[in-house]
C-alpha positions in Angstrom: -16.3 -16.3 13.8 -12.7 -15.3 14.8 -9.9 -17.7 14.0 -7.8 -17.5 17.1 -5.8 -20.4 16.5 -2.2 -20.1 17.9 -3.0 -17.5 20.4 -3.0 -18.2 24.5 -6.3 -17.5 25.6 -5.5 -14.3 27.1 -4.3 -13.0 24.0 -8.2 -14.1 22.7 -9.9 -12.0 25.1 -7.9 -9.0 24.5 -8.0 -9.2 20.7 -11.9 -9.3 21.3 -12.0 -6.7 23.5 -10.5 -4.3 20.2 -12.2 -5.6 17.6 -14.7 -2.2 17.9 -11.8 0.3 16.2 -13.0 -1.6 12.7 -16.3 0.4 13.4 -15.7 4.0 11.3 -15.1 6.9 13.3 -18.3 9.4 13.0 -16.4 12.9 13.4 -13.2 12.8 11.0 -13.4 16.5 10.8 -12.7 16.7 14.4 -9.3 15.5 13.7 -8.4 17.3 10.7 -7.6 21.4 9.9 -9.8 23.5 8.2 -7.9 23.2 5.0 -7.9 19.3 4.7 -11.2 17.5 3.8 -12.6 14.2 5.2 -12.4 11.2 3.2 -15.7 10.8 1.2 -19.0 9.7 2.6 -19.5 6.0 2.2 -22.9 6.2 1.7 -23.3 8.8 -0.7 -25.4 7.6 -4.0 -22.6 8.4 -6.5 -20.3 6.5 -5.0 -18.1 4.7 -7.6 -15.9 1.4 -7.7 -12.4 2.7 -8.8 -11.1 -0.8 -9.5 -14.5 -1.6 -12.0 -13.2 1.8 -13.8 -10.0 0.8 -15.0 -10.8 -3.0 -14.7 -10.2 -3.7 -19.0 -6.8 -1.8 -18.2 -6.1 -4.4 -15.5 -7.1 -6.9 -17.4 -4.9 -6.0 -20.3 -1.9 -5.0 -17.8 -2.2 -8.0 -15.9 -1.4 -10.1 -18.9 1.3 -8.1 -20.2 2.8 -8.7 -16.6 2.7 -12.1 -16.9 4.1 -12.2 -20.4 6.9 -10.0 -19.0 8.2 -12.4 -16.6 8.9 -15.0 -18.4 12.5 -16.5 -18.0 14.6 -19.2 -19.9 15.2 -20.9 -16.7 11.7 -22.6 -16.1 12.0 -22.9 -12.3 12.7 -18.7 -12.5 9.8 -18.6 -14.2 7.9 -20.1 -12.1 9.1 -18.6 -8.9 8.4 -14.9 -11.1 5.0 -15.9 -11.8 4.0 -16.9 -8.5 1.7 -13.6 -7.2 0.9 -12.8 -11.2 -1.0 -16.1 -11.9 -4.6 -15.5 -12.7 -6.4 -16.1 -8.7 -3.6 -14.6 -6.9 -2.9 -11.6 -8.6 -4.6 -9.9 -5.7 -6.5 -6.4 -6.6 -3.8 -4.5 -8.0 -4.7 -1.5 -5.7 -1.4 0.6 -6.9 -2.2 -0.3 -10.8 -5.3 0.9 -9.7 -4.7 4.3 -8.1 -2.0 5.1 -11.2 -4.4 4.3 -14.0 -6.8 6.7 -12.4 -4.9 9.0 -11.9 -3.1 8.8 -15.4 -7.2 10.2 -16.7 -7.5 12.4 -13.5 -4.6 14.4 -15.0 -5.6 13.9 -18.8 -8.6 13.0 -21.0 -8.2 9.6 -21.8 -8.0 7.5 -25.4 -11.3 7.6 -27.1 -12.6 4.1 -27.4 -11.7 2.5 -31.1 -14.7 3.2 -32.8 -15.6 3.4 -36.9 -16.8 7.2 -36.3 -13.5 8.2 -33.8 -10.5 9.3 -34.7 -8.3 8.1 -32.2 -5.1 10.8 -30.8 -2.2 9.0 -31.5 0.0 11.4 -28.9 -3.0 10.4 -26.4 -2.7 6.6 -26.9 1.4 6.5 -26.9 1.0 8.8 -23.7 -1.5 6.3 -22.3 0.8 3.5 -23.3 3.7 5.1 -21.4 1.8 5.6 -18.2 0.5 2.1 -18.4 4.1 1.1 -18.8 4.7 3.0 -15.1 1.7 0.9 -13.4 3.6 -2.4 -14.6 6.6 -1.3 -13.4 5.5 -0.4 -9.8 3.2 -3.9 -9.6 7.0 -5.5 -10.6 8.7 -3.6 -7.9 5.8 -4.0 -5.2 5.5 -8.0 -5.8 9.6 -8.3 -5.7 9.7 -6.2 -2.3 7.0 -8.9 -1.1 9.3 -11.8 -2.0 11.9 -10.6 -0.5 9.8 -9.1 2.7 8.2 -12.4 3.1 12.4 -14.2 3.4 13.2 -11.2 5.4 10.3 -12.2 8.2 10.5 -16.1 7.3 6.7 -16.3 6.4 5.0 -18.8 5.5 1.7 -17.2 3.8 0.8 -14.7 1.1 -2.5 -13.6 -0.2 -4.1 -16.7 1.4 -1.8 -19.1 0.0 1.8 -20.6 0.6 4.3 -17.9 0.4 7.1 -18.2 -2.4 10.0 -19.2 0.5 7.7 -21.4 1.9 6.7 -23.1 -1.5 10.1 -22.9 -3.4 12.6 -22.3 -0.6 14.4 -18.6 0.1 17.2 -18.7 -2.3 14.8 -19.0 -5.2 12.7 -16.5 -3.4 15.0 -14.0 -3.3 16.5 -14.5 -6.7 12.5 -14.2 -8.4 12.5 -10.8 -6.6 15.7 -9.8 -8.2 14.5 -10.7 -11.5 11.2 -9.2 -10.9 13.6 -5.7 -10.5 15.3 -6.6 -13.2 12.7 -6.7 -15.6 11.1 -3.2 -14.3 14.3 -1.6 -14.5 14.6 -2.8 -18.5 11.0 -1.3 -19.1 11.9 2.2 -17.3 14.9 2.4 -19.4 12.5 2.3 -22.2 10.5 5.1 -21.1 13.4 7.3 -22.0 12.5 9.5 -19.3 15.6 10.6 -16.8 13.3 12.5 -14.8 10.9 9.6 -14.1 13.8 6.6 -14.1 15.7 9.1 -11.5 12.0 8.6 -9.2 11.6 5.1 -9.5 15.4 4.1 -9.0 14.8 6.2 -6.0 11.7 4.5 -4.9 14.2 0.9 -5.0 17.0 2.7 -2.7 13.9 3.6 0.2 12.4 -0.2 -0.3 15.9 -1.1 1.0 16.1 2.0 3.5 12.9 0.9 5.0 13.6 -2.8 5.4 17.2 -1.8 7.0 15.5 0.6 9.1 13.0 -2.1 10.4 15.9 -4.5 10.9 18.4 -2.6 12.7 16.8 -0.2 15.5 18.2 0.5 18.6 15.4 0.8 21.8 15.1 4.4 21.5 14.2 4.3 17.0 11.6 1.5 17.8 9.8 3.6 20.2 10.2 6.9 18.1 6.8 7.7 15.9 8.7 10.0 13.8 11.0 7.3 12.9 8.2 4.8 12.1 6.5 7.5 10.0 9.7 7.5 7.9 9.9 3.8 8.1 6.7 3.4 6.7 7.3 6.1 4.0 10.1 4.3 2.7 8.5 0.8 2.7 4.7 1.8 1.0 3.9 5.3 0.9 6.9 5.8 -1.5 6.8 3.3 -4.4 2.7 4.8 -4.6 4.0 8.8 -4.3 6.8 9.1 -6.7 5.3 6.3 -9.0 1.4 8.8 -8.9 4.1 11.7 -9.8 6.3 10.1 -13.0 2.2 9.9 -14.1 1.9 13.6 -14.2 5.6 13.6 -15.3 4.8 11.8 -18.4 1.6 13.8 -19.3 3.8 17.1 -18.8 1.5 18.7 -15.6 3.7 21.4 -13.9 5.8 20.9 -11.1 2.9 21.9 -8.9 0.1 19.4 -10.3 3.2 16.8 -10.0 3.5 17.6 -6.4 0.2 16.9 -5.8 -0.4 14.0 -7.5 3.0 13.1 -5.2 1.3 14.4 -2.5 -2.2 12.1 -2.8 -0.1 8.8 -3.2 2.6 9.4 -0.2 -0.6 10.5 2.0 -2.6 7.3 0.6 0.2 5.3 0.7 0.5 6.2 4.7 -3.4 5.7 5.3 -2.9 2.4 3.8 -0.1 1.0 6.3 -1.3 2.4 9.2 -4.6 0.2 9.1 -2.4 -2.6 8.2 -0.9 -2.3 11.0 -4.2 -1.7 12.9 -5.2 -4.8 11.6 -2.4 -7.5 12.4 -4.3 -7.0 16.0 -7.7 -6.6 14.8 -7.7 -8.6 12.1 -7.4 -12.4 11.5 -5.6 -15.0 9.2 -8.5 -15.6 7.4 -9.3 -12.1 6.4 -5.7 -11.1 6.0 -4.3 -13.8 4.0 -1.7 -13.6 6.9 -1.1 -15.0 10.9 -2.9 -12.1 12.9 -0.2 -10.4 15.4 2.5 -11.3 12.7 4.6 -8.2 13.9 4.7 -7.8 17.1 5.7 -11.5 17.6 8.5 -10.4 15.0 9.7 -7.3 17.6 8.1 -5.0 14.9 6.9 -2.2 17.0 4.0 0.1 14.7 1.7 2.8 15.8 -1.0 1.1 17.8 2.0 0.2 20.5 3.4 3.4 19.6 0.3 5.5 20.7 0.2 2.8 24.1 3.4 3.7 25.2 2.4 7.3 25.2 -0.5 6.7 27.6 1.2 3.8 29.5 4.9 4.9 29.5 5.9 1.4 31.4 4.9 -0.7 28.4 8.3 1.0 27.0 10.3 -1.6 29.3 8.5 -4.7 27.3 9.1 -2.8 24.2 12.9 -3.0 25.0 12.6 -6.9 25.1 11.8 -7.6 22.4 8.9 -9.3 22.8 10.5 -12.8 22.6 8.5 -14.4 25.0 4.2 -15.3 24.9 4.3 -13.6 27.8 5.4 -10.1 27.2 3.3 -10.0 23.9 0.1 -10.6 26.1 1.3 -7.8 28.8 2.0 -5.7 25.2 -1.7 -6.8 24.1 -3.1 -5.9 28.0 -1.7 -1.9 27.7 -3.0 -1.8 24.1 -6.6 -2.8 24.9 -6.5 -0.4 28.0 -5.1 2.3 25.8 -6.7 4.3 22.9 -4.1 3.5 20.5 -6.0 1.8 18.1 -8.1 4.7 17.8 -5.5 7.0 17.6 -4.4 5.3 15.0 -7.3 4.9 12.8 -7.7 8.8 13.5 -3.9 9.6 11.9 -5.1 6.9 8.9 -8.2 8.8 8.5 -6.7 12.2 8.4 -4.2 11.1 5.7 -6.8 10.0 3.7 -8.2 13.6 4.3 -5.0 15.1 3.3 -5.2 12.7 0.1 -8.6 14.0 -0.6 -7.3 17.8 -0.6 -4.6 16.9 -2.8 -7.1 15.8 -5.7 -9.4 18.9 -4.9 -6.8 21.0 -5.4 -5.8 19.8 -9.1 -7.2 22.6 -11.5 -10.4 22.1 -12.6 -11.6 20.4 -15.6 -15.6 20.0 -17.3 -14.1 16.2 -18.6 -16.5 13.8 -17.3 -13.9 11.2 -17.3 -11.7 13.2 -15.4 -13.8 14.2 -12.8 -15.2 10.5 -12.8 -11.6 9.9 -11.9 -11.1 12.5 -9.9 -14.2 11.2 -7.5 -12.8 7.6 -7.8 -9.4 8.6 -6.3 -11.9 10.1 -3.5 -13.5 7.0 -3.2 -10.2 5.3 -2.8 -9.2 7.2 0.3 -12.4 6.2 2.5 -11.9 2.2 0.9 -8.5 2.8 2.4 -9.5 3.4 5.9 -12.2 1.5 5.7 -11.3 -2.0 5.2 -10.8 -4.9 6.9 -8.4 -7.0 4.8 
């Protein structure tokens, strides 16, 4: 049952009438070039669960991270804490794809056994790669906090939000020491190549948000500049943070491009059904109010793709959407429109171009790397094929 609540009833009917785009489309390739392969095949019998592959990793990062933010100040701490606690710590889906692709790039450290030796260069090389998964879940949790002040929200991951809970000044100063505290362990890395990346990936975070904030009419109905909107606020931290992985294992500059490649590509996948399911979706399955950004002026593809088809939904754009009453005309030209298939189309065939990325890495007879190698795969259809 769909939880509604909040909406005017018109609103309701229209929501229902999209709720078929969750359905997966049956001819990616139709949408993709010859060179780019289709996500994976949900069904197939080898399919793997990436996050069950690295889950003692996770396990073992997740309470490091929590160790890490520990302040002096107890009400810091507390506030730092908040998304790390054991419940709420949420999948770690970037962890994830950065472990994975820390063995899809090279062999990973034996398990400690009386009859293995285990590679010293391997497990300091491990070490410093899982040192770059902590650092991005650090950045990614204190854009949230700050995100969640920015749009005055008052959920996260199906509970309060940090403003909400603790207020927005303590909000905002938990991010900062969240930043902080990834910015001490990169300078550890001693690695100017990789801190240059990740210092980078902290100037778009602000890019993105600014870009969002301050658009004139003619940005927030431009999909190029939403592309590079979207770039800056996920697809990113995921690229840059997938390439200081190969960095660190020493690939070449072209193994590092496409391990950059798979995470921006990913990364894009990822937001756009996001933002295909703020209308599709509902609070309950999304841990957040359904419709949260277009009531917030925040214009994303499915509008986007409307106003292509129905050009004089531009001149509700340009309002702002301030009133019920333009967000339900919004929600009329959307349901009329394909552009919540179009969008799941350009999700699916970033995924694809996500997928080429990892076939294109130079082959190796590891079975843990190709095990990887077909989890990162599997990632790309999850991706597009969730509905939360």
């Amino acid at each position: 049952m769909l939880l509604y609540r909040g909406f005017s009833r018109n609103s309701r009917s229209i929501l229902n009438r999209c709720q078929w785009v969750l359905l997966p489309l049956q001819h990616h390739h139709s949408i993709l070039s010859s060179t780019v392969r289709s996500p994976p095949d949900p069904t197939r019998k080898e399919q793997l669960d990436p996050f069950s592959l690295v889950a003692d990793e996770l396990s073992i990062l997740g309470n490091r991270l929590r160790s890490m933010v520990v302040a002096e100040v107890p009400k810091l701490a507390s506030a730092a804490e908040y998304f790390f606690k054991m419940g709420v710590e949420g999948k770690r889906f970037r962890p994830t794809v950065l472990l994975l692709m820390a063995t899809a790039l090279n062999v990973t450290i034996p398990e400690t056994a009386s009859d293995r030796v285990v590679d010293p260069v391997a497990t300091e090389l491990r070490t410093r790669q899982q040192r770059i998964a902590e650092i991005t879940e650090m950045i990614h949790v204190a854009s949230l906090l700050h995100d969640d002040v920015l749009d005055d929200a008052d959920t996260r991951r199906g509970i309060g939000s940090l403003n909400f809970v603790m207020g927005n000044k303590l909000a905002v100063l938990a991010g900062d020491f969240l930043l902080s505290r990834a910015c001490v362990t990169l300078a550890s890395l001693k690695n100017t190549e990789v801190v240059s990346l990740l210092a980078k990936v902290v100037e778009h975070l602000v890019t993105g948000e600014t870009m969002q904030m301050a658009t004139s009419c003619e940005q927030r109905c431009s999909m190029e500049y939403y592309l590079q909107k979207t770039y800056y606020k996920t697809a990113s931290l995921i690229s840059n943070s997938c390439k200081a992985i190969a960095l660190l294992a020493g690939q070449t500059a072209e193994v590092s491009m496409l391990a950059y490649e798979y995470g921006k590509n990913l990364g894009l996948a990822y937001q756009l059904i996001d933002d295909l399911l703020d209308f599709t979706g509902t609070s309950a399955s999304l841990g957040k109010g359904s419709l949260s950004d277009i009531r917030h002026g925040i214009v994303t593809a499915p509008i986007l793709f409307a106003i292509e088809e129905f050009p004089q939904l531009r001149s509700v754009v340009d309002r702002g959407f301030d009133n019920s009453g333009d967000v339900d005309l919004a929600l009329e030209f959307l349901a009329k429109s394909s552009g919540l298939q179009k969008t799941k189309e350009l999700a699916t065939k970033h995924a694809g171009l996500a997928a080429a990325a990892i076939d294109s890495l130079p082959e190796s007879n590891d079975e843990l790397v190709q095990k990887s190698r077909r989890a990162l795969l599997d990632l790309t259809q999850i991706v597009i094929t969730r509905i939360k």
